[in-house]
C-alpha positions in Angstrom: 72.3 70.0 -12.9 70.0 72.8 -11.8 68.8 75.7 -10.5 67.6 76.9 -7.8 69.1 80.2 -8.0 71.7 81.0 -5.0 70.8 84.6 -2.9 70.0 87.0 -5.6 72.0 89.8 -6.9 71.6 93.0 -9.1 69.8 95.6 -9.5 65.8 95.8 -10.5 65.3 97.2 -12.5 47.5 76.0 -34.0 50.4 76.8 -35.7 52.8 79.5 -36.5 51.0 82.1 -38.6 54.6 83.6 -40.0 58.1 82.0 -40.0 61.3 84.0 -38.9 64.1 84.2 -40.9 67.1 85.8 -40.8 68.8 88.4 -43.2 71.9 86.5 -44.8 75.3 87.7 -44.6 76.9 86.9 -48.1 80.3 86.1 -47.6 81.5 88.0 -50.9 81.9 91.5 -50.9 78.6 93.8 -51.4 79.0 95.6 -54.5 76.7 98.0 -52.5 77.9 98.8 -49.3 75.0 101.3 -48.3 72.6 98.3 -48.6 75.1 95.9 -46.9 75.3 98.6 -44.0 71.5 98.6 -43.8 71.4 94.7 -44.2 73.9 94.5 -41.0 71.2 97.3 -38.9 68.7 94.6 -39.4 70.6 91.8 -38.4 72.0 93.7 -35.7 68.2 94.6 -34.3 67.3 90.8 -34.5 69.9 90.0 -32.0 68.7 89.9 -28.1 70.0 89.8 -24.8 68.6 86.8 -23.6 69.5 85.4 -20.2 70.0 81.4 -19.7 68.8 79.7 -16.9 69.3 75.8 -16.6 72.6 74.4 -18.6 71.8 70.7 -18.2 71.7 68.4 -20.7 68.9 70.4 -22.9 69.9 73.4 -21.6 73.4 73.7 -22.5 72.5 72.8 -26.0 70.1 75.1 -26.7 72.1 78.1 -24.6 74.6 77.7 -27.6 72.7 77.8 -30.0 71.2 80.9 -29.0 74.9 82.2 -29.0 76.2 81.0 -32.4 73.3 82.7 -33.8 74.4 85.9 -32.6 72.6 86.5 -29.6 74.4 87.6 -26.4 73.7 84.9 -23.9 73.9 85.2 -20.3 74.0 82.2 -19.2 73.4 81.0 -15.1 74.0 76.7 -13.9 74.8 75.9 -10.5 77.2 73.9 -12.2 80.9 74.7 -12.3 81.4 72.8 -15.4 77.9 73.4 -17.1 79.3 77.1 -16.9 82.7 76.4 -18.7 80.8 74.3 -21.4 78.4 77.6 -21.7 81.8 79.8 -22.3 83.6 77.7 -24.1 79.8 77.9 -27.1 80.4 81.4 -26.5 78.0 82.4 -24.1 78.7 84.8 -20.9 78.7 82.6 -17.8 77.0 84.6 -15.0 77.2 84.1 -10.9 73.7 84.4 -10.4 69.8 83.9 -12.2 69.1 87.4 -11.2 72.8 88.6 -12.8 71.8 86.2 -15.8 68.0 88.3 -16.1 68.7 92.1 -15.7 68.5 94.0 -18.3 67.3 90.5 -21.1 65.1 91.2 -23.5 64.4 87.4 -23.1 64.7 85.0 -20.0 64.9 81.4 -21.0 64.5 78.8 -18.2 65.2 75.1 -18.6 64.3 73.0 -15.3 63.8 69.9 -13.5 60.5 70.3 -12.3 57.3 72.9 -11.6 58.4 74.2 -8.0 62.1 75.1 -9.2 60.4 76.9 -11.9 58.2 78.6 -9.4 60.9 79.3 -7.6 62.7 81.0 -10.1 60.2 83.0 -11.5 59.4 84.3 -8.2 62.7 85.5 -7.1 63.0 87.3 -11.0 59.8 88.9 -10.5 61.9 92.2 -9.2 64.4 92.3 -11.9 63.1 91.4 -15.0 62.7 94.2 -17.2 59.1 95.2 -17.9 59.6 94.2 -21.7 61.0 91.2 -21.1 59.7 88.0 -22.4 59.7 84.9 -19.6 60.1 81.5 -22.0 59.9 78.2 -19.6 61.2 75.0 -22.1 60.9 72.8 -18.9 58.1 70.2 -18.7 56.3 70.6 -15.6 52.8 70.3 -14.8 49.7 72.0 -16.6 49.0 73.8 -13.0 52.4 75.3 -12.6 52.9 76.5 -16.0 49.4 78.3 -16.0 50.8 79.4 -12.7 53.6 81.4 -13.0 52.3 82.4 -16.7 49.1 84.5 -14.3 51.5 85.4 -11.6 53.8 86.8 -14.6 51.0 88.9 -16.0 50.2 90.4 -12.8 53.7 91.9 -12.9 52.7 93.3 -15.6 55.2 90.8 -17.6 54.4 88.1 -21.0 55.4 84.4 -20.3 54.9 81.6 -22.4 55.5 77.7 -21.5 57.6 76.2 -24.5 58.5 72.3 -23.7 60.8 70.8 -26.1 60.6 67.4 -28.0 63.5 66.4 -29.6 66.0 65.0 -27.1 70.3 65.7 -26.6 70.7 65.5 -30.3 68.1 68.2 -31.2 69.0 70.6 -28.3 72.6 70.4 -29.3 72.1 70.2 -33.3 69.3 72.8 -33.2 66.6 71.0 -34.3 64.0 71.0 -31.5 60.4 71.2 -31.7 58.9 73.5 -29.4 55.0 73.3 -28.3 54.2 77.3 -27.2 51.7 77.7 -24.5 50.5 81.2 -24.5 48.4 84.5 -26.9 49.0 84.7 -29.7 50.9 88.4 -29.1 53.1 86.2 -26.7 53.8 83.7 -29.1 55.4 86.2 -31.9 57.6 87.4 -29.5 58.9 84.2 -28.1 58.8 82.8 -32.0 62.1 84.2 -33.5 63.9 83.0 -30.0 62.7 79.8 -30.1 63.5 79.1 -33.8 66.7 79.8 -33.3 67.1 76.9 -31.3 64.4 74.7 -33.0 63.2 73.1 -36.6 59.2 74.1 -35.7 58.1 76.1 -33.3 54.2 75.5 -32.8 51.3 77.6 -31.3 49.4 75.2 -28.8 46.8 77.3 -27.1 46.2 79.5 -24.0 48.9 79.3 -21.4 49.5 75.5 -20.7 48.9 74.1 -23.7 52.3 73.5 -24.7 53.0 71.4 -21.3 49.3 69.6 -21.7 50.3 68.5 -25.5 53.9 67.4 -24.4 52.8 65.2 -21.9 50.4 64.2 -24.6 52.5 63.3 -27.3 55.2 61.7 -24.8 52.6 59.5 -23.5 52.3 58.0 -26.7 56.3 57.9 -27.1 56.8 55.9 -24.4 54.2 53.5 -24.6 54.7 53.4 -28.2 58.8 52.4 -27.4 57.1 49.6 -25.0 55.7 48.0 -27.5 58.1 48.6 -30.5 60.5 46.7 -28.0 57.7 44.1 -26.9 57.6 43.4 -30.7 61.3 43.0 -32.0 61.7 40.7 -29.3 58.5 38.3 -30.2 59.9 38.2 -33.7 63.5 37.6 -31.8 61.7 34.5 -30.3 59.8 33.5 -33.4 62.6 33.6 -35.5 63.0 36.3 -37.3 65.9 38.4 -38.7 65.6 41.8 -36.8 67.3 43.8 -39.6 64.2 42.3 -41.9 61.2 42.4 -39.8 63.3 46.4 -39.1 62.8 46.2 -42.8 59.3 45.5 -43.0 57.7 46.8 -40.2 59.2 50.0 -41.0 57.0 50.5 -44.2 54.1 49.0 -43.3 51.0 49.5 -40.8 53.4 48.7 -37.5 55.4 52.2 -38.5 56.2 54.8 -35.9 58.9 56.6 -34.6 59.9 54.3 -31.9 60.7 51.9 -34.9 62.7 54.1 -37.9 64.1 56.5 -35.9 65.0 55.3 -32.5 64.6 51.7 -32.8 65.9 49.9 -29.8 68.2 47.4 -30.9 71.6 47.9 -32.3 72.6 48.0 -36.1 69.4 48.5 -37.0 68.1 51.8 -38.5 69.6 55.1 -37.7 72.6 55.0 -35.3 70.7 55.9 -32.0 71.4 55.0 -28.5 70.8 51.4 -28.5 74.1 51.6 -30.5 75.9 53.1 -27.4 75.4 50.9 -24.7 71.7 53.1 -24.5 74.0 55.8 -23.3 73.3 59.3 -24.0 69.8 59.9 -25.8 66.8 60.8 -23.3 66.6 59.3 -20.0 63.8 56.4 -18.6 64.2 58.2 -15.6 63.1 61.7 -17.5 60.4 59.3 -19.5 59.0 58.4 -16.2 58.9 62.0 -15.0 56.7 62.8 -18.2 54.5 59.6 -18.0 53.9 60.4 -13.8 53.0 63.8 -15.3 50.2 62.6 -17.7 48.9 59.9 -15.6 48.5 63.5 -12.9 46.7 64.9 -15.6 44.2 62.3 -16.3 43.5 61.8 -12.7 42.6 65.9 -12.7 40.5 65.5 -15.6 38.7 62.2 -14.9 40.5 61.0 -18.9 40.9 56.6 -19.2 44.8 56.0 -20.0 45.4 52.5 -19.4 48.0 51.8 -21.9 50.2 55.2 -20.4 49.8 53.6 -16.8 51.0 50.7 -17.6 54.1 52.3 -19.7 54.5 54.3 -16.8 54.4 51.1 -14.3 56.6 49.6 -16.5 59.1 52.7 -16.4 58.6 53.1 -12.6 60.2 49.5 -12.0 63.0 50.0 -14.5 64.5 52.9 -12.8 63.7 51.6 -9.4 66.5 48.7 -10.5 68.9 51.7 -11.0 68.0 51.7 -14.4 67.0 55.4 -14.7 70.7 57.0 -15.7 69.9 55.1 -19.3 68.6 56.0 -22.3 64.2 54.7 -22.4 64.8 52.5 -25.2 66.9 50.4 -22.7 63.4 49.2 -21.1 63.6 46.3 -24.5 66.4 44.9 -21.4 63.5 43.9 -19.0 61.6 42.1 -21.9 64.3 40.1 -23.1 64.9 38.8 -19.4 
């Protein structure tokens, strides 16, 4: 999946305060061509050269998206076939991170963890342009991402941390949220990339404040899928219809997003994994990664989380019984045995 880049090559060398949008292209002929010539400068000087780093499952998503928005993606995976996807969604596959960085206006990693982030940002240090803008959409740890953001400025180069909520689905439909660690100047820069891959893009804070409110909010997501599952399977057991306590729970105080979007049992609400064999969708072993994240983070800052320790017990044993590879909702399997 990713990316530790191999031996380098090439030369060195609170809320969104204004929303991006594009100039559209009318597909009918402009009965003024000298303003359909200006309209196509414009649209021309909102494209970037951005280069791609990570094509995993997010990754390769959100790489094409960047493309079929008009951008000219360079796009670097360890993978062999992550590569041929990136072509074939109109990116540039690349041999190298550093051949995927020189000369982008915007370098987009998407990573399994802190230290290959590290990594990469040291090795790119050298060849970034000085204009460039470094965008990390992994989630890693608070420390890191303030990190490499300091070690980036004393390069004399802007980097923002910009994890991703959302799943497959959003990265590949274009419909992410991203949570923007970083100042504000950093933030309208990164801003019109970031939307083109996303539905809201939202200004956390200082540097590390998008990774401290994504390990936030999926602390909540997984313990709140815990017990969205613990409670279809009571009513299972009591006798209830799943499709109407679905019904009622779904409009009433027991709401969340765990239950009328991603409910864990099939046939019931939107089509979502648990219609798939809990194939596809976002991985207990990823949910695990976030939860041992936040349950880092409350140890560093002395905060009680009792019910995301025991979510992430309860995720721990799951993918320790080789359950890891499916989507989290699947955990409802360990209740119902």
């Amino acid at each position: 999946m990713i990316v530790v880049p191999l031996p380098l090559a090439g030369g060195a060398r609170g809320r969104a305060r204004r929303t991006y949008r594009r100039p559209v292209c009318e597909a009918r002929p402009s009965p003024n061509p000298s303003r359909e010539r200006e309209g196509s400068k414009i649209r021309r000087e909102n494209m970037a050269r951005i280069g791609f780093i990570g094509l995993g499952n997010m990754g390769g998503g959100m790489a094409a998206n960047l493309a079929k928005k008009g951008h000219d993606v360079r796009a670097f995976d360890l993978s062999a076939d992550a590569l041929d996807k990136a072509k074939a969604a109109g990116c540039l596959p690349v041999a190298s991170a550093a051949e995927a960085a020189d000369g982008a206006e915007a370098i987009v990693t998407m990573l399994p963890a802190g230290k290959h982030v590290a990594e990469v940002y040291d090795a790119l240090f050298g060849i970034a342009s000085p204009s460039a803008i470094l965008i990390d959409c992994s989630t890693i740890d608070v420390a890191t991402a303030k990190q490499v953001a300091a070690a980036a400025q004393a390069k004399g180069l802007v980097a923002v941390d910009a994890p991703v909520s959302g799943g497959i689905g959003a990265a590949n439909a274009g419909t992410l949220t991203f949570m923007v660690g970083g100042s504000a100047e950093a933030f309208d820069r990164a801003q019109a990339i970031l939307a083109d891959m996303g539905k809201a893009v939202i200004h956390a804070g200082a540097n590390g404040a998008g990774q401290a409110a994504k390990i936030c909010n999926n602390m909540i997501l997984g313990a709140t899928m815990i017990a969205t599952c613990e409670a279809f399977v009571l009513a299972e057991k009591l006798g209830l219809d799943a499709q109407a306590f679905y019904d009622i729970a779904s409009v009433s105080s027991g709401q969340s997003w765990s239950m009328t979007t991603y409910a864990p049992l099939p046939g019931i609400g939107p089509d979502t994994p648990a219609d798939h064999d809990y194939q596809g969708g976002f991985a207990a072993a990823l949910m695990l990664k976030d939860l041992r994240l936040a349950m880092e983070a409350a140890k560093d800052t002395g905060a009680d989380t009792p019910m995301g320790a025991k979510a992430a017990e309860r995720y721990e044993a799951f993918a320790e019984a080789g359950q890891g590879s499916l989507d989290f909702s699947a955990i409802i399997r360990t209740l119902r045995n």
